[in-house]
N, C-alpha and C positions, 0 to 999 in steps of 0.2 A: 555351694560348690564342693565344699569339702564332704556332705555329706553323697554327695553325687560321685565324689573317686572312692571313700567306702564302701559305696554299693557294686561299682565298677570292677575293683579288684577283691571283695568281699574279703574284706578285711575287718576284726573284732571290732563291731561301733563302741563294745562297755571298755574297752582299754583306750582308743582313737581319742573318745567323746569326753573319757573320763567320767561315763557315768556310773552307778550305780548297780551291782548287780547280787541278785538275793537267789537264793535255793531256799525252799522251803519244804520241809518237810511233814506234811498235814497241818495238826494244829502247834505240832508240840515241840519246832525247832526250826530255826531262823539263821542260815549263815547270809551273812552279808559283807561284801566284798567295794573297794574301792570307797571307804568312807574319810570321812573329815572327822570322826570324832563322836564321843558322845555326849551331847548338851544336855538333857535330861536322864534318869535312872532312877526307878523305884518299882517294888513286883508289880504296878498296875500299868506304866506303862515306861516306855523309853523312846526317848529323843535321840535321832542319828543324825549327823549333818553332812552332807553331800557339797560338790563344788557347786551344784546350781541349787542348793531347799536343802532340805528336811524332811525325814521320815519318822512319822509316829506309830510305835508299834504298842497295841493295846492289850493287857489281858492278864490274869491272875497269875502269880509266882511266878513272873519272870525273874528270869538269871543272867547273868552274862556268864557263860562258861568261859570263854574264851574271850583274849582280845588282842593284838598287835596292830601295826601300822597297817595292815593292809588288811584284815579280815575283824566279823565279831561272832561270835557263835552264842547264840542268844536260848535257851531251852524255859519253858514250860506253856500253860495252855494258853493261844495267841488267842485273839479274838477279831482283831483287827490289823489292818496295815495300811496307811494313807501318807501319801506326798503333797509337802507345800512347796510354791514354787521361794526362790530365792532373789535374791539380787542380782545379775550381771548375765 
């Protein structure tokens, strides 16, 4: 139901839903928005945590440039990006 008055009055699902929302920028920059945290970090890959999973981002000289509560700005050559699902 609730996803059915989202659509109704088209309203933002990534704010509503709480889920996850990324800009990506080719291979070589990764903003991502709405996270839980980072659980993993190392230049090969990084662990992000979301309210529902986990996103693993793959690939040489990664960086976090950025990071606060609500955004991560991730730069160098991505290779990969995959979601597991979570608990609840």
């Amino acid at each position: 139901m609730r996803r059915s008055l989202i659509d109704l009055f088209e309203l933002p699902k990534d704010v509503i839903l709480d889920l996850p929302r990324l800009t990506v920028l080719g291979r070589e920059q990764l903003m991502i928005e709405n996270h839980r945290g980072i659980a993993h970090f190392d230049a090969g890959c990084v662990v992000v945590g979301f309210r529902r999973g986990q996103m693993r981002i793959v690939g040489q000289d990664l960086r976090i440039t950025s990071i606060d509560d609500e955004e991560i700005l991730l730069n160098g050559s991505i290779d990969s990006i995959a979601f597991s699902p979570g608990r609840g």
